[in-house]
N, C-alpha and C positions, 0 to 999 in steps of 0.2 A: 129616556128615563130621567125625573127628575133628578137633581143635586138636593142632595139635605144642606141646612144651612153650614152643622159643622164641617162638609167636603167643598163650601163654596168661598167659606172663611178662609181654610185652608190654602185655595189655591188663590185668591187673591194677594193673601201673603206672601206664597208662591209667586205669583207675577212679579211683584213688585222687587222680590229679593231676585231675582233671574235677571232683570234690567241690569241692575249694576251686574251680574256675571257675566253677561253678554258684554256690554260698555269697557269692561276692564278690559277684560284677555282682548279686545280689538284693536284698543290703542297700543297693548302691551308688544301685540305681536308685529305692530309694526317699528317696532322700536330695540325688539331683541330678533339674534339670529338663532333659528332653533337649530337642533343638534342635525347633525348630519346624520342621512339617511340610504340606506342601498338602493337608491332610483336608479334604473337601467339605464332608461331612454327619456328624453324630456320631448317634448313637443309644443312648438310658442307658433302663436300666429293672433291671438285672438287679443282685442282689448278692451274688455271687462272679464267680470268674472263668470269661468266656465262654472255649468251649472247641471248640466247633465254627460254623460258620457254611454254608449253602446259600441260593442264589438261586434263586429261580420262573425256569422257562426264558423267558417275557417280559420277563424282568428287575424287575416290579413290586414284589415281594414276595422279604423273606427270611423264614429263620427262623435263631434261633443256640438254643445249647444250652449250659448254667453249669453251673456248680460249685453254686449256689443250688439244684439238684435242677428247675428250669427250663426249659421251650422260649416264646420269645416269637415273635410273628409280627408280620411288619414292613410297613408301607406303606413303600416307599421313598421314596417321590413327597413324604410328609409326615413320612417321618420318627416317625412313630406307630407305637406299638405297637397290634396289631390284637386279638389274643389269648395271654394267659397259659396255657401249657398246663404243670400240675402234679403229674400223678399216679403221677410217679417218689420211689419210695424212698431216694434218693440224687443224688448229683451226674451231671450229665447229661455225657457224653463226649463221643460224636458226633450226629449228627442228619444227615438225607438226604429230599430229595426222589422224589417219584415220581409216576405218575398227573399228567403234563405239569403238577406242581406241586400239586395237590388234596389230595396225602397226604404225610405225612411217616413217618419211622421213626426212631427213637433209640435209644441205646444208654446202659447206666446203670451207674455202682459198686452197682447192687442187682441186676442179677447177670440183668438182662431186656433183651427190644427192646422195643419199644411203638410200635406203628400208632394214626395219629390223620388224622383227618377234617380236611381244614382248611374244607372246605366251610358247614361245621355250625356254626365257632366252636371246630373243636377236640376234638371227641368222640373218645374213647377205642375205638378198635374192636377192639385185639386185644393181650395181652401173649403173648410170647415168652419160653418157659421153657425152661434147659438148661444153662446154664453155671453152674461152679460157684464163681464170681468174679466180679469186676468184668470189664465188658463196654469194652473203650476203643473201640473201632471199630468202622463198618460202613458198607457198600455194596450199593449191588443195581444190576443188570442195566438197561440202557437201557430193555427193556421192562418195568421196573418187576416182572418176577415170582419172580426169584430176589434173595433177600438173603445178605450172607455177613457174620460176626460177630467180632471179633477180641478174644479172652478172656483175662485173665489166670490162666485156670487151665490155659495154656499148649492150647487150643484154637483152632482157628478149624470154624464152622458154617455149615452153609448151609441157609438155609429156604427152603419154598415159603409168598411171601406171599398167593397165592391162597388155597389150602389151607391156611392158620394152621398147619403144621405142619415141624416139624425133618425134613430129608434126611439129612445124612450130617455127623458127625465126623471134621476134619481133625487127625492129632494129630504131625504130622511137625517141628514147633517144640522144642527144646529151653527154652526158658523164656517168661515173657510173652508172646504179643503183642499189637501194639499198632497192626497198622495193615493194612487190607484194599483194595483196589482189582481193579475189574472192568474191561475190557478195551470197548473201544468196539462192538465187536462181540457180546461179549457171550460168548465161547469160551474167556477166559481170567481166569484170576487171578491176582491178586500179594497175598501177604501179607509182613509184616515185622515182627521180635521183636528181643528184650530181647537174642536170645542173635545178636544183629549181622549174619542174614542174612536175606535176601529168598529167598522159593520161591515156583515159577510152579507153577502147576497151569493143566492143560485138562480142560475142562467139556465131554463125551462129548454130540452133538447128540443121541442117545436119553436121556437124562437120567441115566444110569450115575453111579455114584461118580465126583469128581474125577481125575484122574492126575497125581503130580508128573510134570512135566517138568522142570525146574532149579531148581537151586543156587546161588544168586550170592553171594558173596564179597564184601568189599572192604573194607566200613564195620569201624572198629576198634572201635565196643560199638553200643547199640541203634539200632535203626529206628525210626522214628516216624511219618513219611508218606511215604509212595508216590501216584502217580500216570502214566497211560499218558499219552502223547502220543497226538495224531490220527494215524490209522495203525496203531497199533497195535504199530508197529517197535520203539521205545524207550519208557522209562518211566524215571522219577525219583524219586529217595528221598532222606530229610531225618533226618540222625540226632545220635543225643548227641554224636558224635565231630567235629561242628563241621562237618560238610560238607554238601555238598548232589552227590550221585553219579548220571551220566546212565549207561545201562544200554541195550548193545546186546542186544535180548529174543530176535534168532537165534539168536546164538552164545552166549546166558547173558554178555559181558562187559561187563567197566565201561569205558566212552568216557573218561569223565573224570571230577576230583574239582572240585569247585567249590568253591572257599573264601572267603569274605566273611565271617563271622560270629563276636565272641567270643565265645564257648561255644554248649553245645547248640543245634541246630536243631529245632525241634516241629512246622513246618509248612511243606508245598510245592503249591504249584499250577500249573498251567499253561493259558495261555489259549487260548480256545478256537480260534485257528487256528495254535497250534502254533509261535508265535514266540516268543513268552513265557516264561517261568516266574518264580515270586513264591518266596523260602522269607520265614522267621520264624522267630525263636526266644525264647529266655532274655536279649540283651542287648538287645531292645525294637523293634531293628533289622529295618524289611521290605527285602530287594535285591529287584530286580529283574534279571532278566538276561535276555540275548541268548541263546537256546540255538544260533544257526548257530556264532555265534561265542564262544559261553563265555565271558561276559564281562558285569561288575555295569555294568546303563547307567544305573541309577539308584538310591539309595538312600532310606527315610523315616524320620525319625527322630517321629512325635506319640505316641506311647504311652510310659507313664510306667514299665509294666513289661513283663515277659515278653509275646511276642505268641503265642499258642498257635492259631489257626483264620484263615482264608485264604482267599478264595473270588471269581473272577474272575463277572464280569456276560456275560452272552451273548451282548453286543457288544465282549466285551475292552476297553472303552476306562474302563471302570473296579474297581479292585478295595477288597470288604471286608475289611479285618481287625479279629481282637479279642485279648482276652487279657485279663493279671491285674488289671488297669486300670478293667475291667470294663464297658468303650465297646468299641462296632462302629462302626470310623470306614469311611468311603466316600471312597475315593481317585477324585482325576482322573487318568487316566495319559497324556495326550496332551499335556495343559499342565506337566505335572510341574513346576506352578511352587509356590514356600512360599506360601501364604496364610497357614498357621498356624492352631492349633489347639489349645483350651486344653483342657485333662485334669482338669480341677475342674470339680466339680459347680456349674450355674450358679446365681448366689448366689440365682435367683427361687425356688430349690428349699430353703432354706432361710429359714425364718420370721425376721422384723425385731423379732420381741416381746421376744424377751430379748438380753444383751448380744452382739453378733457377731462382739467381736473374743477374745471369752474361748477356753481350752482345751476347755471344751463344745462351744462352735459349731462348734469345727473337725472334733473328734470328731465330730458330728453328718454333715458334710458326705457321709463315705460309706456313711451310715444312707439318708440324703435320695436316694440314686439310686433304694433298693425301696420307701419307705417315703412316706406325706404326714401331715401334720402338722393338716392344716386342714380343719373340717366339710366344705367341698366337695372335699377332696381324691382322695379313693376309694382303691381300691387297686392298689399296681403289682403289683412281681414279689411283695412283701411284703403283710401287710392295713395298711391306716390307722392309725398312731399316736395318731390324733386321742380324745380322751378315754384313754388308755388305761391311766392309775392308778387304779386299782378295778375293772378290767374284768376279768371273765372271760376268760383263755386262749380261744380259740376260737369266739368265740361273735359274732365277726363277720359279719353275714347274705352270703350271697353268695361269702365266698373257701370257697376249696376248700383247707380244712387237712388234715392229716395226725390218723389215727384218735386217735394218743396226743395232740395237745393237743386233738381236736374233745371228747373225752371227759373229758377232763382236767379237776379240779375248781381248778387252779391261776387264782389270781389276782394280777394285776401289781401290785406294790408295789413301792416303793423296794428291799427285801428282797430281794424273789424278783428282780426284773433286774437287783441286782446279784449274785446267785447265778449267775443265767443268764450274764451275761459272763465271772464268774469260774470256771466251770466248765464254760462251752461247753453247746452243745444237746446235744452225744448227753453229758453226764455230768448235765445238769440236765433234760432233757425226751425222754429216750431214746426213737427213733422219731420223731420232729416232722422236719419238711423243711427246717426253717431252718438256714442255710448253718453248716458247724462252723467258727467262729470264735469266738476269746477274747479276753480285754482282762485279760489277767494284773495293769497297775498295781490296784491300789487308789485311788489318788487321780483313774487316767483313767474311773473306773467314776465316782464319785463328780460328778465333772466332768461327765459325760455326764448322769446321773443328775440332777443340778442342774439343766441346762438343758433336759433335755427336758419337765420340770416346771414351768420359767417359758413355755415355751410354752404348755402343756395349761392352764395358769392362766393367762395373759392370752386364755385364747379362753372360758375359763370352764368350764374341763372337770377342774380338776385336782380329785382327792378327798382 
């Protein structure tokens, strides 16, 4: 549907004023400590930021999915990570459950789905090709056999998981998108784009091509997440434009706008008997709301940045979130009382050998979420730091690296990691999995660099 000029005027306006909202609160929040919040349980292994999260229908077990090119697998019960699953090209966007929790699927900026075992440890059973972009989203069908893929090459996809094979290309999007949702039943779909609407398709019980069915309106720029309600009558969408929008699915309209949030919203959930709904966004901020009554009944403030992934437990009475912060904290939602909950890495995770109040250690500290430092430490999301000036790039037994360091003749020195900070992985090790992040100072490389050095040397390992 066309845009008239005055709804295009409008949202360029719109764009332009949401920049600086987005720019502010990002620098802001790294600079202030937000209020303490009832986090149960915190969960750290990952290093970027997590970006999707699902629950095992038992509730026992998650998995979240980073920006580190990452999927981890969670005990909830301990809080352990069970397995590192690595064999994405890029940063991981979304991740999904299937197979009553046995299987998972993910989505990746290297432009794939990927099917994985979790039975195994994790095994790789199948990659999904077709898109010609980064992949932000994906869902599949309650019985686990249809998935559907939401592409920034302005596609959405639908696969049959059984068959390892692509069905049909949906290309009814005007730019991005970024958010897929399948229907309880299993007959419908919602996707949602860059270009600020939502379209329903129904899924033909002989397996036919999708059919749009509507057009929804409302949100003033992108969509982000969607999600149906029990029933299948309404559903719920999470966009830049600050809101969180309930949607009558009969008649294509919007119920209501729901506003609690400074800037962007990135994520919406809803519990599983349909009382509920969680968003997140950009100001760190999770609501909670009333959906009879529209209305925030509670708010969390423990994330120290953006909350991007969301995901309600099977008995509602708790939810995870995560985000740029790079923790999947575990909410109580019945107590909703502050316990409190610190956003730093715990000081056990950092070594006592060299000075801990210096500007190294601190640097270090969000090294020390993927990384360990110590003979027994092993490997997280990252390989062991332990010995690692003089070591060969890759040649750590056991992790599963990326072809360009496994083969790589590169070896760690003072030199080459500080190349690696100053010019980031894809300009210093193009192709390697490790997260694109850079350390522009000079003097914060050096800092680092020092200190990771009096470690490796009080353990006896420095060269």
């Amino acid at each position: 549907m066309p845009v008239s000029p005055s709804r295009s005027n409008s949202r360029t306006r719109f764009a332009a004023a949401i920049c600086a909202r987005v720019l502010a609160p990002l620098a802001l929040l790294n600079l202030a400590l937000l209020a303490a919040a009832p986090a149960q349980a915190e969960l750290r292994g990952h290093g970027g930021f997590v970006k999707s999260i699902a629950v095992t229908p038992d509730g026992s077990r998650a998995v979240s999915a980073s920006f580190d090119y990452s999927i981890i697998l969670w005990n909830l019960a301990s809080q352990e990570a069970i397995e590192v699953l690595d064999d994405h090209e890029g940063a991981v966007n979304a991740v999904v459950l299937l197979g009553q929790g046995r299987k998972a699927l993910s989505a990746s900026d290297d432009g794939t789905l990927r099917l994985w075992n979790l039975d195994d440890g994790g095994s790789l059973l199948h990659v999904f090709t077709g898109h010609t972009g980064k992949v932000a989203g994906v869902a599949v069908t309650p019985d686990g056999r249809l998935a559907a893929s939401a592409g920034w090459d302005g596609t959405v996809r639908l696969w049959d998981i059984e068959g390892r094979k692509q069905l049909f290309v949906l290309d009814e999007h005007r730019a991005n998108v970024n958010a897929v949702a399948f229907s309880h039943d299993g007959r419908h779909l919602l996707t949602g784009s860059y270009d600020s609407t939502i379209r329903s398709f129904e899924l033909p019980a002989d397996g036919s091509e999708p059919r749009l069915a509507d057009l929804m309106e409302g949100h003033d720029f992108g969509v982000n997440s969607l999600a149906f309600l029990p029933g299948d009558r309404q559903a719920i969408s999470a966009s830049v434009d600050e809101t969180v929008r309930l949607w009558d699915l009969e008649s294509g309209t919007e119920l209501a706008a729901l506003r609690g949030h400074e800037g962007p919203v990135f994520a919406v959930a809803i519990s599983p008997d349909g009382q509920w709904a969680a968003s997140a966004g950009v100001d760190g901020t999770i609501n909670l709301w009333t959906i009879a009554e529209r209305r925030i009944v509670a708010s969390f403030y423990g994330h120290s940045q953006p909350v991007w992934a969301l995901a309600f437990t099977p008995d509602g009475k708790r939810l995870l979130s995560a985000g740029g912060d790079e923790v999947t904290r575990l909410w109580d939602l019945e107590s909703r009382s502050e316990i409190g909950a610190s956003d730093a890495v715990p000081d056990a995770a950092v070594p006592s050998a060299a000075e801990e109040d210096s500007r190294g250690a601190e640097l270090f500290r969000k090294c020390a979420a993927c990384h360990t430092v110590t003979a027994d430490g092993g490997n997280r999301a990252g390989p062991t730091l332990y010995g690692v000036f003089g070591r060969r790039a890759g040649s750590i037994e056991g992790y599963n690296y990326s072809d360009a360091l496994e083969h790589s003749d590169l070896v760690w020195t003072e030199e080459t990691i500080d190349r690696l900070f100053d010019l980031g992985p894809d300009g210093f090790t193009p192709g390697s999995k490790m997260p694109l992040q850079r350390m522009p100072s000079a003097e914060d490389r050096e800092d680092l660099i020092a200190y990771l050095k009096g470690i490796t040397a009080a353990k006896g390992t420095a060269r």
